[in-house]
C-alpha positions in Angstrom: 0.7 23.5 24.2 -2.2 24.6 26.2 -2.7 23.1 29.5 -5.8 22.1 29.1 -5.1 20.4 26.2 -3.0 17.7 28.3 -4.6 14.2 29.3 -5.6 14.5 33.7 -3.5 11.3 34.0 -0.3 12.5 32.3 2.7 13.0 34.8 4.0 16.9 34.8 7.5 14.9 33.9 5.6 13.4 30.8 4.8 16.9 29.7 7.7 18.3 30.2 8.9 16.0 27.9 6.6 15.5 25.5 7.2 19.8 25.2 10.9 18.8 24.8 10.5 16.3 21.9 7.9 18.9 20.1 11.5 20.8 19.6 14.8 19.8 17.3 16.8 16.8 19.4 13.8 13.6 18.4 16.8 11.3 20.5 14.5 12.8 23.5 11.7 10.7 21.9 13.3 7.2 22.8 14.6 8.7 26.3 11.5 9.7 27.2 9.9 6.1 26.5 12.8 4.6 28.5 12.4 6.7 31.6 8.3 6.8 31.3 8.2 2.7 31.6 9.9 2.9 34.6 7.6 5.4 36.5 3.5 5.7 36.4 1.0 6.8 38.3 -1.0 4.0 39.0 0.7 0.8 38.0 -3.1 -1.0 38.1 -4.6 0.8 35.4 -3.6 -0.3 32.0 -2.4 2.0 29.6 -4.7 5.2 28.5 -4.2 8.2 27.3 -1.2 10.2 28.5 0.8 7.1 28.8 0.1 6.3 25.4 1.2 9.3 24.1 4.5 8.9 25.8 5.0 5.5 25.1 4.0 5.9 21.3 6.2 8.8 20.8 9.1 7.1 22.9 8.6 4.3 20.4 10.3 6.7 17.6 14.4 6.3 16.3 16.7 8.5 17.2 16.8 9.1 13.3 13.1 10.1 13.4 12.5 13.8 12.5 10.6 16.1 15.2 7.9 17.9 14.3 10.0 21.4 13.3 12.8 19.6 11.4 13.4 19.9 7.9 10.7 18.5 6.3 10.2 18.9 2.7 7.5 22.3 2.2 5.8 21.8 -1.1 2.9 23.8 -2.8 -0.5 22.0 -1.6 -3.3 22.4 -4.4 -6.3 23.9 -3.8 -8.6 21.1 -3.4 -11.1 20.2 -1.0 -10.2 16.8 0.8 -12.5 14.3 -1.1 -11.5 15.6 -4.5 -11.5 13.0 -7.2 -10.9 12.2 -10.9 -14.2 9.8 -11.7 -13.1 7.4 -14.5 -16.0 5.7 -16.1 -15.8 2.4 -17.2 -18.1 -0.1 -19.0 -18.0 -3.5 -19.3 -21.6 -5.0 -21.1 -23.6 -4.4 -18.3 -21.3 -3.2 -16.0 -20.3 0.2 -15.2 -18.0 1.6 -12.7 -16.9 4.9 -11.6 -13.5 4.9 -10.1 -12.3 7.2 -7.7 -8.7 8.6 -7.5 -7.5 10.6 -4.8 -5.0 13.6 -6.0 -2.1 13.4 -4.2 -1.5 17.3 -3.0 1.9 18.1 -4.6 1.7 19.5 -7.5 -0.6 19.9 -10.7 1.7 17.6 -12.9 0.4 14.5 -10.6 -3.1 15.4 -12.0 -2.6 15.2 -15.8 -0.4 11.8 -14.8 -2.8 9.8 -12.4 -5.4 10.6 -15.1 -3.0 8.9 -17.7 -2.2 5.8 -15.1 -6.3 5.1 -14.9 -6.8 5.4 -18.4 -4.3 2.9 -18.8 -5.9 0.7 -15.8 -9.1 1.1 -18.2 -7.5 -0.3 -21.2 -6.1 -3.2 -19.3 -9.9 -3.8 -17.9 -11.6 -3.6 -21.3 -8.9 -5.9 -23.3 -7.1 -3.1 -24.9 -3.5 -4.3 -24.0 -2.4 -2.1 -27.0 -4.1 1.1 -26.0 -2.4 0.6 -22.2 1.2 -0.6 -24.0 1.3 3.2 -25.2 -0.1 5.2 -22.7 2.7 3.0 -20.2 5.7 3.8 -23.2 4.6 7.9 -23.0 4.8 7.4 -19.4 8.2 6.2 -18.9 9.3 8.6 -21.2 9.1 11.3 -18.3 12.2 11.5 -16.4 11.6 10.2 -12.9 14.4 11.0 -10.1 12.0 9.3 -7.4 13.4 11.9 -5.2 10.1 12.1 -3.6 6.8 10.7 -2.2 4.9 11.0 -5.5 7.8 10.2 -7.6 8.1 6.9 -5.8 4.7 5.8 -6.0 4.5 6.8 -10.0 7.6 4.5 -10.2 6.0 1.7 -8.4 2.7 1.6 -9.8 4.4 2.1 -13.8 6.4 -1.1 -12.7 3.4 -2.8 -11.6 1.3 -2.1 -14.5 4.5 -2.4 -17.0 4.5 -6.5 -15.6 0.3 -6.6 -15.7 0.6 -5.6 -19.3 4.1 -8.2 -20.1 4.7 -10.4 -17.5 7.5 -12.0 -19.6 9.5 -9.0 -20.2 8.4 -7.7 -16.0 7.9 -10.8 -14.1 5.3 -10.4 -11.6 6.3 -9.6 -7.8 5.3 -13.2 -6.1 7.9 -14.8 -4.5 9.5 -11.9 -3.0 6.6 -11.9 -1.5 8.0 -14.7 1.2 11.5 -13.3 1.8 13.4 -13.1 4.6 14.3 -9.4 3.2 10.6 -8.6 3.0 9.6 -9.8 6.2 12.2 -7.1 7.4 10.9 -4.8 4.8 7.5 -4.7 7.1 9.2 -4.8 10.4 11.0 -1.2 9.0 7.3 0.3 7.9 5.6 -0.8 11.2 8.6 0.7 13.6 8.6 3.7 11.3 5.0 4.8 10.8 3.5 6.4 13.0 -0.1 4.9 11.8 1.2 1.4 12.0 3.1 2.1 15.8 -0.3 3.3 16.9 -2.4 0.5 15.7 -0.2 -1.9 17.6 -0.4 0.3 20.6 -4.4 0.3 20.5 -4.3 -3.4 20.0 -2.5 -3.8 23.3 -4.4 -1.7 24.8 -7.4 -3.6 23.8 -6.0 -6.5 25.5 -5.3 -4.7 28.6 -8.7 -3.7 29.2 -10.3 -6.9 28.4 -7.5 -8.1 31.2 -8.7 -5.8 33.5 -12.3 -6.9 33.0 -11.2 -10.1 34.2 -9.3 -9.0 37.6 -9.3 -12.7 39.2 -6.4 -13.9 36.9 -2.9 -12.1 36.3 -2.5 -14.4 33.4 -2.6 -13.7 30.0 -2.5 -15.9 26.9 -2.2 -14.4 23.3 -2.7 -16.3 20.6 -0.8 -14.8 17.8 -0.7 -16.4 14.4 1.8 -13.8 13.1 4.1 -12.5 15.4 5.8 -10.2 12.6 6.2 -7.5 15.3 8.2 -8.3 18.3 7.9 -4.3 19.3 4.2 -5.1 20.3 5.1 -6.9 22.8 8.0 -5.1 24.0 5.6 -2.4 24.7 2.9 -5.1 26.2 5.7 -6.7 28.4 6.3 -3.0 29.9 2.6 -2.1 30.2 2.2 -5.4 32.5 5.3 -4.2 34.5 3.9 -1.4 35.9 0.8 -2.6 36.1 1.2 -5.7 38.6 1.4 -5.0 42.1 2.6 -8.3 44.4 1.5 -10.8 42.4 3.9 -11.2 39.5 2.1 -11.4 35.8 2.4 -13.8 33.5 2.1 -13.7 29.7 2.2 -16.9 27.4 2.5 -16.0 23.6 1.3 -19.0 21.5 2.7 -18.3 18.0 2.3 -20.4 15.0 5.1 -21.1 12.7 4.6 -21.2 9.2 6.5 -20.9 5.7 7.7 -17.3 6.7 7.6 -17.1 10.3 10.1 -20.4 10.3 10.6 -22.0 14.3 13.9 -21.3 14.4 13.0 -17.5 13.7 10.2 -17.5 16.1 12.8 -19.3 18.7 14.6 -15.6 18.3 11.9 -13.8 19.2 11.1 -15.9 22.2 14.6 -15.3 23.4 14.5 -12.1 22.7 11.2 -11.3 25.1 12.6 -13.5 27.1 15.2 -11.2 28.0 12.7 -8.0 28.3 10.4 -9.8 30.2 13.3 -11.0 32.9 14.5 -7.3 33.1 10.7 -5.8 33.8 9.7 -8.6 36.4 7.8 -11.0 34.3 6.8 -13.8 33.5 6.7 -14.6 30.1 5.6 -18.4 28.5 7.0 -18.3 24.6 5.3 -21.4 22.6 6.0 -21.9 18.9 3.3 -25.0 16.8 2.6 -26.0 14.1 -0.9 -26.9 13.2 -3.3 -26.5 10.9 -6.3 -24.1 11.0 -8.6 -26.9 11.1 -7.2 -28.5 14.0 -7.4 -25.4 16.0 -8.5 -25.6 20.0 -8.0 -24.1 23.2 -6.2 -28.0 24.2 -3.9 -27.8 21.3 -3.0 -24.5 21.9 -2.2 -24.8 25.8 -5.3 -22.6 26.8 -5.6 -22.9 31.0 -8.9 -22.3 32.6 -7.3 -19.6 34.8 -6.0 -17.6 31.9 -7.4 -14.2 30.3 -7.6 -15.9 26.4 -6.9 -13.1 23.4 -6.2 -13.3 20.2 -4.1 -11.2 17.9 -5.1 -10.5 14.3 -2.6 -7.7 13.5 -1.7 -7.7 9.8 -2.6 -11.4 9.6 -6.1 -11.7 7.7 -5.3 -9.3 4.6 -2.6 -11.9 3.5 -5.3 -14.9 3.6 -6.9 -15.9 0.0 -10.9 -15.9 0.7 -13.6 -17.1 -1.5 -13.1 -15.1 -4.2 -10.1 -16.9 -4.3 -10.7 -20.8 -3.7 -13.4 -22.4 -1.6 -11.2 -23.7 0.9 -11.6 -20.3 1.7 -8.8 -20.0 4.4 -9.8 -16.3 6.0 -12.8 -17.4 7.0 -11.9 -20.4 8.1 -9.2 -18.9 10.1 -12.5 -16.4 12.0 -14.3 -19.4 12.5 -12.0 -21.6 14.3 -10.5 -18.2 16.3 -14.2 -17.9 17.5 -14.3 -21.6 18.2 -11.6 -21.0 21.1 -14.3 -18.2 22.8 -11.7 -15.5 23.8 -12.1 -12.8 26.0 -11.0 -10.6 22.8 -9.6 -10.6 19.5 -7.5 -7.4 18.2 -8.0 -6.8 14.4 -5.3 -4.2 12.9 -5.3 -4.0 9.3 -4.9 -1.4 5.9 -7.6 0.9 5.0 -7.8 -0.1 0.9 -10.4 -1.8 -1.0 -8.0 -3.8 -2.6 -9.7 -7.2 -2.9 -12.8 -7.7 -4.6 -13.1 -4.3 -6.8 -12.7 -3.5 -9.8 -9.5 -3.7 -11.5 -9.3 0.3 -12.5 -11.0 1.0 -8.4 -8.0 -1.1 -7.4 -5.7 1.3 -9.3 -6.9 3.9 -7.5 -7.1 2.4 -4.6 -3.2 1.5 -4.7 -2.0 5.5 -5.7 -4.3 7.0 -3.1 -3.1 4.7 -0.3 0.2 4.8 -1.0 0.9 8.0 -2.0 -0.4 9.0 1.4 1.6 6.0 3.1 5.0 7.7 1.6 4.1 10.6 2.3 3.4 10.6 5.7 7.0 8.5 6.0 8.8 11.1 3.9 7.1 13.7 6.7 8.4 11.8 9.7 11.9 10.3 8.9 14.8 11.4 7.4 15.6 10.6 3.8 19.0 8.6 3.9 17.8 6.9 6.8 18.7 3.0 6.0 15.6 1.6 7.7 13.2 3.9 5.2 14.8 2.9 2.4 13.9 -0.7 3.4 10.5 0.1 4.0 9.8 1.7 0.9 11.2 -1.1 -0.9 9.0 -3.4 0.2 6.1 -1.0 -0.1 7.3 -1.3 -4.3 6.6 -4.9 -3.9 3.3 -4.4 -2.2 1.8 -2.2 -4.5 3.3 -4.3 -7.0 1.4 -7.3 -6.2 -1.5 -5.8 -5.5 -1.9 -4.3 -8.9 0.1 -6.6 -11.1 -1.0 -10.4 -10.0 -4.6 -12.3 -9.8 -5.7 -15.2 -8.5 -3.4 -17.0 -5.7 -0.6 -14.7 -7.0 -1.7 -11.8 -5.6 -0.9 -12.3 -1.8 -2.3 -8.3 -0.8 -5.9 -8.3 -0.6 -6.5 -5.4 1.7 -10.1 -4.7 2.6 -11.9 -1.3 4.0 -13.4 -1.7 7.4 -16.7 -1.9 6.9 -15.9 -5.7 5.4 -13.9 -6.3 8.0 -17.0 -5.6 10.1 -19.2 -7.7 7.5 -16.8 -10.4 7.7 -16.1 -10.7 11.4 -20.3 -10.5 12.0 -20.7 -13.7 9.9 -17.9 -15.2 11.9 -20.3 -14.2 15.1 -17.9 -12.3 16.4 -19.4 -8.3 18.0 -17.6 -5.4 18.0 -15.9 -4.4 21.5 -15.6 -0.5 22.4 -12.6 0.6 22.7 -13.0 3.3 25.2 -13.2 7.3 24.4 -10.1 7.6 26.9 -8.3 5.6 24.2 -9.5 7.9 21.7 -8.9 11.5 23.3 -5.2 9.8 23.6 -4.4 8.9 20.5 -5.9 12.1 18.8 -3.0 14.1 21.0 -0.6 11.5 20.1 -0.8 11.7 16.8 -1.2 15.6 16.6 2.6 15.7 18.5 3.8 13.3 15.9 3.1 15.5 13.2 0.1 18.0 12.7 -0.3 15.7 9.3 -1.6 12.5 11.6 -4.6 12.1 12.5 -6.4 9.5 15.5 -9.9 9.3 15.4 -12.6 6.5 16.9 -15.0 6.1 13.8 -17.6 3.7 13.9 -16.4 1.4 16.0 -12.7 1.1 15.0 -10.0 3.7 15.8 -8.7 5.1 12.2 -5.2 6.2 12.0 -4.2 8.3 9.0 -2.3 11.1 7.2 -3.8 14.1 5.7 -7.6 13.0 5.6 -6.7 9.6 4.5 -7.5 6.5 6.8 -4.2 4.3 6.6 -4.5 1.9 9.5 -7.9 0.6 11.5 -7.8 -1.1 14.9 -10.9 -2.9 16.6 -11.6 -5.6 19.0 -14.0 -8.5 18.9 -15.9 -10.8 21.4 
């Protein structure tokens, strides 16, 4: 790596070993975190760009491949990046063009994605019998899901197998609410790079905001999912080196629910608790219950001396809105968030227009997103690792859902930015830079991961992707 290509504020031990993880032992990954968090340049300052790239990287397993180990090569077609196969569709009046990405691994995905629309069509116009066959000539084709695209052919032929005969494939609901999925996404957010990073930008959203407000070393986050204890691992540390005499406080205010149970929750609490004693602070761990309705700042323990932020990660894309039922619980959820006026609110979700479109755009939607979500797991960790095979599971039941349910069945309802945006402006809620120093950061970061990542600030949010394709979106609010 070029010197100049390093961040001004990175240590010349950071680059030493960020040069050493680049190389075959990824263990150096973790011990580079561990010894990082306990030095820094200037412990005020909250974390920017070179020790975000450490920290990030650090945040790897010791079973994560480096960027020189054996990957899988594979012959990448040659197509421009925003190729497509238009399907057209009518319905009366209606007509709609849906978009498929090609997954670049071989020409036999072409010939196959075409056969998974037209079915996707048939299934949109009323021809159950037309997509019955196309889904039978399908299955016919062996399948040793032995890769990325073999696993996402697998998933999406399940899902549109129990669209077409819910009897015969029941419909992915209830798993939906498992303990073993709620582990499922804790493996794909500590292995993706793109989900690791959008957690790291979301605390370091909240750090600035802190810093805006220097008169208090107290910070409150309200967090109304608290599926990722790792975010605050990495928060705790940040606020380690970061306070000088006076010792800083963080209070977590989660709120239970029918997944995240108390007596889980009361896990996690201990569990921080026992980081935050090690790294000199202190740390306020409250589990409610309440309803959305009865939200504010007195119910939730808000103090007038505290810096008040609010955590959206992954939260809102779960939430039925009002295409769904007028109680409309996603934007009731914005409305009572604003109603607490916090200094910000972090919003990290998945880049898919999985929502509101069209049943054959959804399709689409679900092979492009997570073809590129495997693939950019299949790049990174190692294939009999224990913790991928979790993940991908649960990514089966995602897509599954997604595709195969309607109504208050289907539980993923992913949105692309530029709602978010729409929906957070009605909410009265305005976008919050995130800083270019953030940006320069995380494009380096993810470039060491693998040269297949990409960080980029793009109209407001920060995008994090794989190959041209925008998985994961952070922004902050105010």
């Amino acid at each position: 790596m070029e010197r100049s290509a390093w961040p001004k504020n990175l240590s010349s031990s950071g680059k030493r070993a960020i040069q050493d993880l680049c190389g075959q032992n990824p263990k150096k990954l973790r011990d580079a975190f561990d010894a990082h968090s306990q030095t820094g340049d200037d412990p005020r300052q909250p974390l920017f760009a070179g020790d975000l790239i450490v920290s990030v990287l650090g945040s790897f397993s010791s079973n994560t491949q480096s960027l020189s180990s054996g990957a899988e090569s594979y012959e990448v077609l040659q197509l421009p990046s925003n190729a497509c196969v238009m399907s057209g569709v009518s319905k009366g009046s209606e007509s709609v063009k849906t978009p498929v990405r090609r997954l670049q691994r071989c020409p036999v995905s072409i010939s196959w994605e075409q056969s998974v629309v037209e079915a996707a069509t048939a299934i949109y116009k009323g021809r159950v019998d037309v997509a019955s066959e196309i889904l039978m000539r399908l299955s016919a084709v062996p399948n040793p899901m032995s890769n990325s695209e073999q696993k996402v052919m697998g998933y999406m032929l399940s899902a549109l197998k129990s669209r077409v005969s819910p009897v015969d494939y029941p419909r992915p609901v209830a798993e939906l609410f498992t303990e073993e999925h709620l582990l499922s996404a804790r493996s794909l957010y500590d292995l993706s790079p793109c989900f690791r990073a959008g957690f790291m930008a979301a605390n370091n959203a909240i750090l600035e905001a802190a810093s805006e407000q220097p008169s208090t070393n107290k910070i409150h986050v309200i967090d109304f999912d608290t599926g990722r204890e790792r975010q605050y691992n990495h928060l705790l540390r940040a606020l380690s080196k970061r306070q000088t005499s006076n010792q800083s406080t963080l209070k977590i205010t989660t709120l239970a629910d029918s997944i995240n149970s108390e007596e889980r929750l009361k896990m996690v609490g201990d569990r921080l608790s026992e980081l935050a004693a090690k790294k000199g602070v202190r740390l306020v761990f409250n589990i409610l219950s309440q309803k959305l309705s009865k939200l504010s700042r007195d119910s939730l323990g808000c103090e007038p001396d505290e810096m008040l932020a609010v955590n959206l990660a992954f939260k809102l894309y779960r939430m039925p809105d009002d295409s769904v039922s007028v109680e409309n619980s996603r934007d009731e959820l914005l409305r009572g968030v604003k109603g607490l006026a916090p200094r910000v609110v972090v919003l990290v979700e998945q880049e898919m227009n999985g929502n509101t479109a069209p049943f054959p755009t959804r399709v689409g939607e679900a092979l492009a997103y997570y073809g590129a979500l495997l693939e950019s797991i299949e790049s990174t960790v190692l294939r009999d690792d224990s913790e991928r095979a979790r993940a991908e599971e649960g990514l089966s039941r995602r897509l599954g859902n997604s595709v195969a349910c309607e109504g208050k069945d289907r539980v993923e309802r992913c949105e692309v930015f530029e709602e978010w945006r729409a929906r957070m402006g009605m909410a009265g809620f305005e976008l919050k830079p995130l800083g270019q120093r953030m940006g320069q950061g995380v494009a380096q970061l993810m470039n060491l991961v693998n040269p297949g990542h990409t960080g980029k600030e793009e109209d407001g949010g920060f995008c994090f992707g794989w190959r041209g394709r925008t998985l994961i979106v952070a922004s902050a609010w105010r």
